[in-house]
Backbone as CSV, one residue per row, in Angstrom:
resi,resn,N_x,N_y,N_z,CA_x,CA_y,CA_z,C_x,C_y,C_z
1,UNK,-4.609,-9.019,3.218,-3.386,-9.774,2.933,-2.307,-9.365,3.924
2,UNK,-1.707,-10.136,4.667,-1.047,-9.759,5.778,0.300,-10.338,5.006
3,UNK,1.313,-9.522,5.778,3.146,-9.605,5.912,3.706,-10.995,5.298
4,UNK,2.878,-12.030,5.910,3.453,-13.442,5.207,3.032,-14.067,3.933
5,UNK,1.861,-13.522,3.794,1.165,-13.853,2.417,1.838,-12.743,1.346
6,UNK,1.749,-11.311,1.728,2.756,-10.628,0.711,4.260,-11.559,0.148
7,UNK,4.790,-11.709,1.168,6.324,-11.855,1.556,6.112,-13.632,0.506
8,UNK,5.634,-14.062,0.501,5.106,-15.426,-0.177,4.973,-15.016,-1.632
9,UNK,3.822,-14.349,-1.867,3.899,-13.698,-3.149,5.252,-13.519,-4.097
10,UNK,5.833,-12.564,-2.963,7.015,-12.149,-3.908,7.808,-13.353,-4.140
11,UNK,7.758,-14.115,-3.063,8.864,-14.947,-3.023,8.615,-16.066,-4.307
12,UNK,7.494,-16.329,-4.700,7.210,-17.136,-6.413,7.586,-16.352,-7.191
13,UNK,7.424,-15.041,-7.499,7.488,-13.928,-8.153,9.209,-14.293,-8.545
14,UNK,9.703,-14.351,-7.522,11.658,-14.237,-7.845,11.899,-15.109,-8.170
15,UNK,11.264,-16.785,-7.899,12.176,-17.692,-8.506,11.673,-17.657,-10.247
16,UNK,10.729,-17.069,-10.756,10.459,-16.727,-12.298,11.457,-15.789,-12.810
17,UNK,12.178,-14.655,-11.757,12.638,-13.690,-12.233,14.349,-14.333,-12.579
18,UNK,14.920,-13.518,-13.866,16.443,-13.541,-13.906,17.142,-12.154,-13.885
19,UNK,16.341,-11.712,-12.975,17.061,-10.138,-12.743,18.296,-10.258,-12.031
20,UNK,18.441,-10.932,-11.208,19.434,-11.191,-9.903,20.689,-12.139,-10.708
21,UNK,22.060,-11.977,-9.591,22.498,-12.845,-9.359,22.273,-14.187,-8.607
22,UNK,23.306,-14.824,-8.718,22.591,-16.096,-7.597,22.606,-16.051,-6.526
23,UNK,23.749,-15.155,-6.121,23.941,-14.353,-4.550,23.241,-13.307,-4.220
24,UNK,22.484,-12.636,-4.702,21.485,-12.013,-4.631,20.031,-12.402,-3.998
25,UNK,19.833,-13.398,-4.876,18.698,-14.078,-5.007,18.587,-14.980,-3.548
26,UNK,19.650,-15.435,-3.537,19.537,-16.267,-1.886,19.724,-15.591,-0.620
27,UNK,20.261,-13.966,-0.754,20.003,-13.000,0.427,18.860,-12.178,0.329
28,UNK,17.740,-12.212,-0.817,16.886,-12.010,-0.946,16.062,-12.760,-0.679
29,UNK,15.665,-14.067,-0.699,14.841,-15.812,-0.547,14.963,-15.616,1.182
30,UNK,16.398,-15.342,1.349,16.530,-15.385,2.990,15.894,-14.147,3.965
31,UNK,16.011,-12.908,3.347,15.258,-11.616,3.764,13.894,-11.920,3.884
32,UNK,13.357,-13.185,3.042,11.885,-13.111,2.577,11.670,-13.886,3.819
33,UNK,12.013,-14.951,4.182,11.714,-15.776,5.140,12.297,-15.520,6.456
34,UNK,13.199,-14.762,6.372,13.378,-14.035,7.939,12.212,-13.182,8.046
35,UNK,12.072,-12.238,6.947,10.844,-11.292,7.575,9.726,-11.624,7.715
36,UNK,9.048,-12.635,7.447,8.098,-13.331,7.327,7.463,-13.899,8.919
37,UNK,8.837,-14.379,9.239,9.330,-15.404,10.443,9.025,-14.678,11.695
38,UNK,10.232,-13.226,11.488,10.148,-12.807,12.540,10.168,-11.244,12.757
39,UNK,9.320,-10.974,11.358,8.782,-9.513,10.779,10.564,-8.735,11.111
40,UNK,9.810,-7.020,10.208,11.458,-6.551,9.522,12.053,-5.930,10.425
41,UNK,11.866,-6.088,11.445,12.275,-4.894,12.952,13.249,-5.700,13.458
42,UNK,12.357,-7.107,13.482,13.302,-8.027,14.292,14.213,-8.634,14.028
43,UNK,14.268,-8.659,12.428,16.069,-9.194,12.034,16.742,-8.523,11.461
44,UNK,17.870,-8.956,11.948,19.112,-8.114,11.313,20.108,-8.657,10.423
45,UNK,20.621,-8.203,9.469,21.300,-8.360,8.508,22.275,-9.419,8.109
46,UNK,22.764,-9.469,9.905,24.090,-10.507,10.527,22.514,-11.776,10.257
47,UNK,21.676,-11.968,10.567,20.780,-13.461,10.386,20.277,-13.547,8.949
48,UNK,20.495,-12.559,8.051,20.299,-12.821,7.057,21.042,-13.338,6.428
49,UNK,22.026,-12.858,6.532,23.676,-13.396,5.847,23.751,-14.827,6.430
50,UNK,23.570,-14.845,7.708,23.894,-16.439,7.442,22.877,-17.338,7.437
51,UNK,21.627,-17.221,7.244,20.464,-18.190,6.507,20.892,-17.829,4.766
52,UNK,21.535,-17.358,3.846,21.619,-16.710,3.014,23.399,-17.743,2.564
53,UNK,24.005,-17.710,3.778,24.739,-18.544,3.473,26.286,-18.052,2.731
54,UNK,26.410,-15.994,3.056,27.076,-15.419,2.796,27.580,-14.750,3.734
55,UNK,28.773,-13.449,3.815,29.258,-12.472,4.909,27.897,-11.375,5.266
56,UNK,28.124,-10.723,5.971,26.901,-9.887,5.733,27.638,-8.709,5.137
57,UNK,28.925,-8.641,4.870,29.737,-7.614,3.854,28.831,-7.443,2.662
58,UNK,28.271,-9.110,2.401,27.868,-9.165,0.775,26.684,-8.523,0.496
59,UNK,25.818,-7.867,1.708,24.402,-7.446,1.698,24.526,-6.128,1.075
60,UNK,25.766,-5.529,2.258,25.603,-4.149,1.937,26.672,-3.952,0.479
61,UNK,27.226,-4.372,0.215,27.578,-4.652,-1.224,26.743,-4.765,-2.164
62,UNK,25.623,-4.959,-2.270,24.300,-5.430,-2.917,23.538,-4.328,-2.971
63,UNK,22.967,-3.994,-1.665,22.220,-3.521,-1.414,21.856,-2.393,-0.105
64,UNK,23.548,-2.199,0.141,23.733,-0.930,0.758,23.263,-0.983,2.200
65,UNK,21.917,-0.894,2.509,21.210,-1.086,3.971,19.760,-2.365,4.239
66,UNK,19.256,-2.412,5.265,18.386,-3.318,5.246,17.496,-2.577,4.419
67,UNK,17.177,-1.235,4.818,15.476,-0.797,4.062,16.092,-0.697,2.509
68,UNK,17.210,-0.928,2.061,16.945,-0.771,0.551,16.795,-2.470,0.394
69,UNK,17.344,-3.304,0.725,16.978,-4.490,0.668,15.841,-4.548,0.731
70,UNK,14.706,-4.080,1.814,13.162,-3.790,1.427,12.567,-4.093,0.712
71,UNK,13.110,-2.581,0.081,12.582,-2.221,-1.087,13.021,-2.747,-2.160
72,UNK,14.014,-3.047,-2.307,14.438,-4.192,-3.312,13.129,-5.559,-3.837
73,UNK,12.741,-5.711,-2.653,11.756,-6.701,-2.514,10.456,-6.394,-2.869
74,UNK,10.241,-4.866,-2.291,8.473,-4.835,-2.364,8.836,-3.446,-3.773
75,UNK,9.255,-3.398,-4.181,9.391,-2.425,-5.474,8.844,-3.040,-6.777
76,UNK,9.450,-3.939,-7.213,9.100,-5.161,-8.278,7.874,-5.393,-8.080
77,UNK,7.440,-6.261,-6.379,5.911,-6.633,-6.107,5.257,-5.312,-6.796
78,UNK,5.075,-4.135,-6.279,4.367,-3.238,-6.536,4.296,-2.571,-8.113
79,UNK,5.320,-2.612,-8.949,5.343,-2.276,-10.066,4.355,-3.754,-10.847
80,UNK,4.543,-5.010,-10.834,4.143,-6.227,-11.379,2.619,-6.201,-10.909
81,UNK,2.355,-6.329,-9.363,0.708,-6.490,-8.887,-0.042,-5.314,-8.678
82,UNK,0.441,-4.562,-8.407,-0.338,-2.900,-8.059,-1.570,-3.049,-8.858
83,UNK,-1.579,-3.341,-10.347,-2.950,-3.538,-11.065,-4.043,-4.695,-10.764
84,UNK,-3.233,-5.709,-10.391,-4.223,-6.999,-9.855,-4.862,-6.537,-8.540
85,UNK,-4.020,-5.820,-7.403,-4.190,-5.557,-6.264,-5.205,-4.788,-5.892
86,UNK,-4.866,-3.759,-7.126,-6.053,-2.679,-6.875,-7.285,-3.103,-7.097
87,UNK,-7.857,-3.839,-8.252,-8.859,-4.515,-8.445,-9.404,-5.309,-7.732
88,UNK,-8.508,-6.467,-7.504,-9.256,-7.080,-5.955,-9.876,-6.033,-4.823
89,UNK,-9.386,-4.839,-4.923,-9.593,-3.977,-3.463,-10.969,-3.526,-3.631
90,UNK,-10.846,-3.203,-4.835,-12.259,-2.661,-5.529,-12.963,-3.433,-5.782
91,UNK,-12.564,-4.737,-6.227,-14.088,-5.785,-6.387,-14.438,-5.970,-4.466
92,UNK,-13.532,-6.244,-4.039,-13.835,-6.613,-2.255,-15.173,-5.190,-1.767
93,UNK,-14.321,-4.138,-1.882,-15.200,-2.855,-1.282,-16.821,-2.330,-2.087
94,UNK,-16.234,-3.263,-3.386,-18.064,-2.718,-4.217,-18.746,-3.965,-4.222
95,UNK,-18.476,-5.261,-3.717,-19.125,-6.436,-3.889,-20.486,-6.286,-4.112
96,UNK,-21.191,-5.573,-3.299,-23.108,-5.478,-2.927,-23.273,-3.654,-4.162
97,UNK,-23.764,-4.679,-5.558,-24.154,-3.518,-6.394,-25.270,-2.331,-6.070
98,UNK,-25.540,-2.656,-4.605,-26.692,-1.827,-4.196,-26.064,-0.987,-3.117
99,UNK,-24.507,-1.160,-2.652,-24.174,-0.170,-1.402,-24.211,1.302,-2.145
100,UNK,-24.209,1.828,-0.733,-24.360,3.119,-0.983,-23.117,3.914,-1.400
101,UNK,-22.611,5.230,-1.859,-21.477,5.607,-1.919,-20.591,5.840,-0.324
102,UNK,-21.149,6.185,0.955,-20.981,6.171,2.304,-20.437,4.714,2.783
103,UNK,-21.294,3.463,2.179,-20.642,2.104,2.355,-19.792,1.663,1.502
104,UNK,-19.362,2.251,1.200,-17.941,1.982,-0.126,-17.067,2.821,0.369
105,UNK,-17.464,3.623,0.603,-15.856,4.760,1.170,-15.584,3.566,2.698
106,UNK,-17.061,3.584,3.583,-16.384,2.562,4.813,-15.596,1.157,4.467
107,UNK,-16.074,0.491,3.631,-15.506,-0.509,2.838,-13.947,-0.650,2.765
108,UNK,-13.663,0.758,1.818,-12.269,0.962,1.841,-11.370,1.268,2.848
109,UNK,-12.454,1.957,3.410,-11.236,2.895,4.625,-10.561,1.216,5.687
110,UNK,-11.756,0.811,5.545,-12.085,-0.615,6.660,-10.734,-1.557,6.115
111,UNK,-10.995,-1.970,4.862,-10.019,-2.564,4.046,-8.569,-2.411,4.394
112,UNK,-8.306,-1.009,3.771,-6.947,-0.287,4.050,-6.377,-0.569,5.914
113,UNK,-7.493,0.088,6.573,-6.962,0.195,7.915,-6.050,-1.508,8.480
114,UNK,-7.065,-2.428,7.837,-6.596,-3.730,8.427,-5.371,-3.958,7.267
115,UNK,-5.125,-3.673,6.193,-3.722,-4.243,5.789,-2.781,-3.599,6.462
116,UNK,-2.964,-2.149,6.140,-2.009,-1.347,6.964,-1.434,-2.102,8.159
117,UNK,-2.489,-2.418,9.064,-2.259,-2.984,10.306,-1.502,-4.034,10.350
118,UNK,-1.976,-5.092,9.658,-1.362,-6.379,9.229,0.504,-6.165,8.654
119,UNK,0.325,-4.967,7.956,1.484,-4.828,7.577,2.527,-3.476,7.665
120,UNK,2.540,-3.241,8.720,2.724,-1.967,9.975,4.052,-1.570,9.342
121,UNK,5.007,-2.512,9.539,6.596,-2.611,9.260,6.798,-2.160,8.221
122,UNK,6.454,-2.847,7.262,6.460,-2.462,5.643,5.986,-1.082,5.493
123,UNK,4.613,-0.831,5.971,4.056,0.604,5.079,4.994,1.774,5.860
124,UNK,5.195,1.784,7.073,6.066,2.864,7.592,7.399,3.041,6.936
125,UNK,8.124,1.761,6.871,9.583,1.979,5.915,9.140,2.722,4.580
126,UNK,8.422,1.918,4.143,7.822,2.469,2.618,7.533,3.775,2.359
127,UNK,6.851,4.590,2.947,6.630,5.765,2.906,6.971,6.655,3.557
128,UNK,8.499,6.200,5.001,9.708,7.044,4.929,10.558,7.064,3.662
129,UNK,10.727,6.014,3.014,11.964,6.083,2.372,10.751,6.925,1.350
130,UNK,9.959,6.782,0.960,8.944,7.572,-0.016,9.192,9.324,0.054
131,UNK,9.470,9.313,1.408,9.312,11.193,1.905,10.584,11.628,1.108
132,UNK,11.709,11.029,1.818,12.925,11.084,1.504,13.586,10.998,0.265
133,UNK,13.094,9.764,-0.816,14.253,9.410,-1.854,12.797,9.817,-2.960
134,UNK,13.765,11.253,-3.604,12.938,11.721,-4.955,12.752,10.541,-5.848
135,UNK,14.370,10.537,-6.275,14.228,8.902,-7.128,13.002,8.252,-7.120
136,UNK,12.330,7.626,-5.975,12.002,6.807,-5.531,10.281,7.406,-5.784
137,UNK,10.179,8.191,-5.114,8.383,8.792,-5.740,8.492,8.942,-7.139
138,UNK,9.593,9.660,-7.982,9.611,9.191,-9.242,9.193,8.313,-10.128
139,UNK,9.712,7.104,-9.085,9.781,5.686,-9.655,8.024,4.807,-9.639
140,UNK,7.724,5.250,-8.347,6.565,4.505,-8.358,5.715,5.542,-8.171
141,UNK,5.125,6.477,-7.834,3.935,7.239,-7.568,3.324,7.456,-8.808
142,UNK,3.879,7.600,-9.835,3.052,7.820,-10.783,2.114,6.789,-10.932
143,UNK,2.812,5.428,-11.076,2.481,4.106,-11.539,1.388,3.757,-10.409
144,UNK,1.621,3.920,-9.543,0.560,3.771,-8.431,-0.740,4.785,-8.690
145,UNK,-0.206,5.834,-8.596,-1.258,7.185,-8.777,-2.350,6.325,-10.094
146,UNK,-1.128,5.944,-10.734,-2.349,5.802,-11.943,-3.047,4.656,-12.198
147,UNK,-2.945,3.826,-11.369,-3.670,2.126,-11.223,-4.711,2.629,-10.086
148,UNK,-4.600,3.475,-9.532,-5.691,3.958,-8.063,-6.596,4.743,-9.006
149,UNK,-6.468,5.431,-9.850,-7.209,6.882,-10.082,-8.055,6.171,-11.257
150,UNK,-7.483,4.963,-12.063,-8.807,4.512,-13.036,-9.852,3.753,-12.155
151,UNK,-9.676,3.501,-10.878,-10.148,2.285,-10.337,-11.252,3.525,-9.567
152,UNK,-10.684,4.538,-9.233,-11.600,5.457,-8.389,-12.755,6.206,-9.422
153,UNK,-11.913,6.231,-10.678,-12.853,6.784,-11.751,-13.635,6.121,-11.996
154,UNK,-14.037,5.108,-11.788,-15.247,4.218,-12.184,-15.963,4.085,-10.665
155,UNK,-15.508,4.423,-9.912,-16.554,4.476,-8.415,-17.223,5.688,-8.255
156,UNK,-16.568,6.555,-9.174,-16.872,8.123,-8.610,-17.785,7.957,-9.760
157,UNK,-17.642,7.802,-10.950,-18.687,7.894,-12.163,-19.812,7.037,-11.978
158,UNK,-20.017,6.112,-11.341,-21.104,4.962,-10.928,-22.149,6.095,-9.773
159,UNK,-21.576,6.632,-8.401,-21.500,7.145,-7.867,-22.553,8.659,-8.391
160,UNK,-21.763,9.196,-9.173,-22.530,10.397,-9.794,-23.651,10.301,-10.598
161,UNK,-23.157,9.171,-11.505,-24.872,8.785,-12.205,-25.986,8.430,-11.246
162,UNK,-26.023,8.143,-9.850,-26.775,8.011,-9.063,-27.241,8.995,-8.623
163,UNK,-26.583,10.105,-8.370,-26.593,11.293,-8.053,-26.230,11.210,-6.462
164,UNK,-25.268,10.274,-5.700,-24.818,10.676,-4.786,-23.709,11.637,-4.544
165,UNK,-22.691,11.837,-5.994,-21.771,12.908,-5.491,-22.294,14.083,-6.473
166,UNK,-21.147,15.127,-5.876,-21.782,16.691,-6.561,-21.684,16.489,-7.823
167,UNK,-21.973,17.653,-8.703,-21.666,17.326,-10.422,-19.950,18.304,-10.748
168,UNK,-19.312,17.555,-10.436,-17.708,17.933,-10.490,-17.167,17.069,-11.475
169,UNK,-15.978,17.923,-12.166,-14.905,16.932,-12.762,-14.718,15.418,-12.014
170,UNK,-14.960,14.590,-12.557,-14.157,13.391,-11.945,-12.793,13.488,-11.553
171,UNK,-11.839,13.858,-12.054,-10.447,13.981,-11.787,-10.601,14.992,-10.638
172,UNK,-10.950,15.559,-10.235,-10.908,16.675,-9.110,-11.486,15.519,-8.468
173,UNK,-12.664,15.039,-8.170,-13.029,14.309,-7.234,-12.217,13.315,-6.762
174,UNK,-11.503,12.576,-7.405,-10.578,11.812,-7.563,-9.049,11.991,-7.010
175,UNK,-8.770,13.014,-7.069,-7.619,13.965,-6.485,-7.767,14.320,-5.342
176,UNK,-9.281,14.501,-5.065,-9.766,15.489,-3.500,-9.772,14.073,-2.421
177,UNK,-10.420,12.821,-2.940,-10.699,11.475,-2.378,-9.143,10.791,-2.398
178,UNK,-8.632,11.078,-2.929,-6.742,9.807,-2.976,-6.314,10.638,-2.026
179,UNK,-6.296,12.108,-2.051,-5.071,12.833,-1.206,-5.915,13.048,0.466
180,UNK,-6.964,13.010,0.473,-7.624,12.711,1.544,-7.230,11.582,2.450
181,UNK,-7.591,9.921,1.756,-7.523,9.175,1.915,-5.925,8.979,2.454
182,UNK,-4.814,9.204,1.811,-3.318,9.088,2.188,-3.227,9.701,3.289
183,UNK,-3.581,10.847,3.376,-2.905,11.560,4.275,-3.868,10.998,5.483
184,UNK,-4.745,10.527,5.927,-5.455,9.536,6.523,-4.826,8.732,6.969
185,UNK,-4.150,7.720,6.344,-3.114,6.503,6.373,-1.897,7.164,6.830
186,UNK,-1.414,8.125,5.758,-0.078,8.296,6.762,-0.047,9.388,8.287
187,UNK,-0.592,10.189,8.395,-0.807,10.797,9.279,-0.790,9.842,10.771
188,UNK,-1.884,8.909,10.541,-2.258,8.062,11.559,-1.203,6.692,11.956
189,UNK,-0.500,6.281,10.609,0.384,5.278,10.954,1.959,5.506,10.858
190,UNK,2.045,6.547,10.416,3.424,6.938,10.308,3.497,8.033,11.268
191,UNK,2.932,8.949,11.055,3.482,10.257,12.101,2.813,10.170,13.156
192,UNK,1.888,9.793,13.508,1.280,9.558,15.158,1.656,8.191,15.552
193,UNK,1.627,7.140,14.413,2.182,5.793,15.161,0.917,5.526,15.753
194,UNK,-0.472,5.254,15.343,-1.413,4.749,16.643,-1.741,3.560,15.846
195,UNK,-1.961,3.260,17.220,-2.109,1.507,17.173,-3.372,1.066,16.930
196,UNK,-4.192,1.540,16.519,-5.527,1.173,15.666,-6.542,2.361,15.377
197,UNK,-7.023,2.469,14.523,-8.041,3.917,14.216,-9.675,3.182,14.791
198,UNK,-10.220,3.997,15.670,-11.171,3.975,16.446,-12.281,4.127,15.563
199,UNK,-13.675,3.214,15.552,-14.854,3.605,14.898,-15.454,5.582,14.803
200,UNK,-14.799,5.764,15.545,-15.540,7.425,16.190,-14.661,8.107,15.203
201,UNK,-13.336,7.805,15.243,-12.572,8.904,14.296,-12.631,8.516,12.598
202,UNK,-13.019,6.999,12.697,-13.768,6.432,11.085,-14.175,7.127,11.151
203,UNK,-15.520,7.602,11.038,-16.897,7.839,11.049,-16.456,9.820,11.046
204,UNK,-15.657,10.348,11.507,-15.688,11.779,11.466,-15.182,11.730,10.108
205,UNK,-14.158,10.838,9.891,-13.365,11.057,8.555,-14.429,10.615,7.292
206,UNK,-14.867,9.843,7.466,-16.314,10.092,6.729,-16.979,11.331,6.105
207,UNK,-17.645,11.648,6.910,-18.289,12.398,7.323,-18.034,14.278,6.326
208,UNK,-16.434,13.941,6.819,-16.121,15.092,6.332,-15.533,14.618,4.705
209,UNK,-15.337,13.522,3.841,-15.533,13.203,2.701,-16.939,13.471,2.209
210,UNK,-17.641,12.899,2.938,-19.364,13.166,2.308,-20.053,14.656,2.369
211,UNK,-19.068,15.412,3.195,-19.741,17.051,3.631,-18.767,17.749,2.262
212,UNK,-17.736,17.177,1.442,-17.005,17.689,1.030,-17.299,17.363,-0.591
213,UNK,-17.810,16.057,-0.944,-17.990,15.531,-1.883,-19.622,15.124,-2.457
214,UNK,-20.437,14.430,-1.272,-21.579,13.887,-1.338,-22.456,15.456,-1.714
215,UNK,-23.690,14.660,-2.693,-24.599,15.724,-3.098,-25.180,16.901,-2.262
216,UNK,-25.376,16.746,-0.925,-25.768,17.253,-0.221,-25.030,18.686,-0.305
217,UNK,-23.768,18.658,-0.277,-22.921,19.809,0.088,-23.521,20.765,-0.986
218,UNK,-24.045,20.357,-1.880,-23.747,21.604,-3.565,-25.173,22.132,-2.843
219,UNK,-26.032,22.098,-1.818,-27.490,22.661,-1.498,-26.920,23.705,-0.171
């Protein structure tokens, strides 16, 4: 799901909602379709305000800076779909009831790497302002943590009855595989900034999930 199809989403999502004012709502409608247009780097506040049809005084009155405007936007998305989202991710990555646990981790990683990609702008703001505003991991990490960790608990328990992973707590496995996996994502797209993850460094990161988790390791 790439930047314009998110940004679409939300944008049905708000005209249902009566959270907003009406001036709100139309520098928000306008944020949606500027960023959409001409992604979040490239516009500025002064073009929002006037597709929006207000000062741009009225933004930061609202909403203080562009990245809380953001998040204004993708906060709601993520509290409302995070549960639909995750499921799709997981029906997409387990489709073939016969992959292996090795083609399900590639699945995901594969998955993730291309939204990420698709949606570069967003996940970097997102998980600066994430580092930074306690509030803010407060607000959503749990809720996230905990729509990821039932969805992993049923891959890891499928998984073990097969006898591809070790015989561990699920929740440890589960904990060892999410915080793996993130720091994966952010490492690579936030603090190095690289512009696509290479099959070779897939495949190590693998590797060292399956040397860490897969049955093999407990011999």
């Amino acid at each position: 799901m790439n930047l314009s199809n998110i940004l679409n989403k939300i944008a049905e999502t708000l005209k249902k909602s009566d959270k907003q004012t009406e001036k709100q709502r139309k520098i928000v409608e306008a944020a949606i379709s500027a960023f959409a247009e001409k992604g979040y780097s490239n516009t500025s506040t002064a073009e929002i305000a006037k597709m929006a049809g207000v000062a741009e005084g009225t933004i930061f009155k609202h909403f203080g800076t562009k990245e809380n405007l953001l998040l204004s936007i993708i906060i709601p998305f993520i509290k409302d779909f995070s549960p639909q989202m995750a499921d799709e991710i997981f029906e997409e990555v387990m489709k073939d009831e016969n992959l292996t646990f090795e083609k399900v981790l590639r699945n995901l990683l594969e998955n993730r790497i291309n939204f990420i990609l698709d949606n570069r702008e967003i996940f970097m703001v997102f998980i600066k302002e994430m580092v930074y505003k306690e509030e803010l991991r407060n607000e959503l990490l749990p809720h996230v943590i905990n729509e990821v960790s039932k969805r992993l608990t049923r891959v890891i328990e499928t998984f073990q009855k097969r006898g591809e992973l070790i015989d561990k707590p699920v929740s440890e496995i589960a904990k060892f595989l999410g915080t793996s996996l993130a720091g994966f994502f952010i490492s690579r797209f936030v603090v190095l900034n690289v512009p696509a993850v290479s099959e070779e460094e897939m495949e190590e990161f693998i590797q060292f999930i399956l040397n860490g988790i897969g049955q093999s390791s407990s011999h």
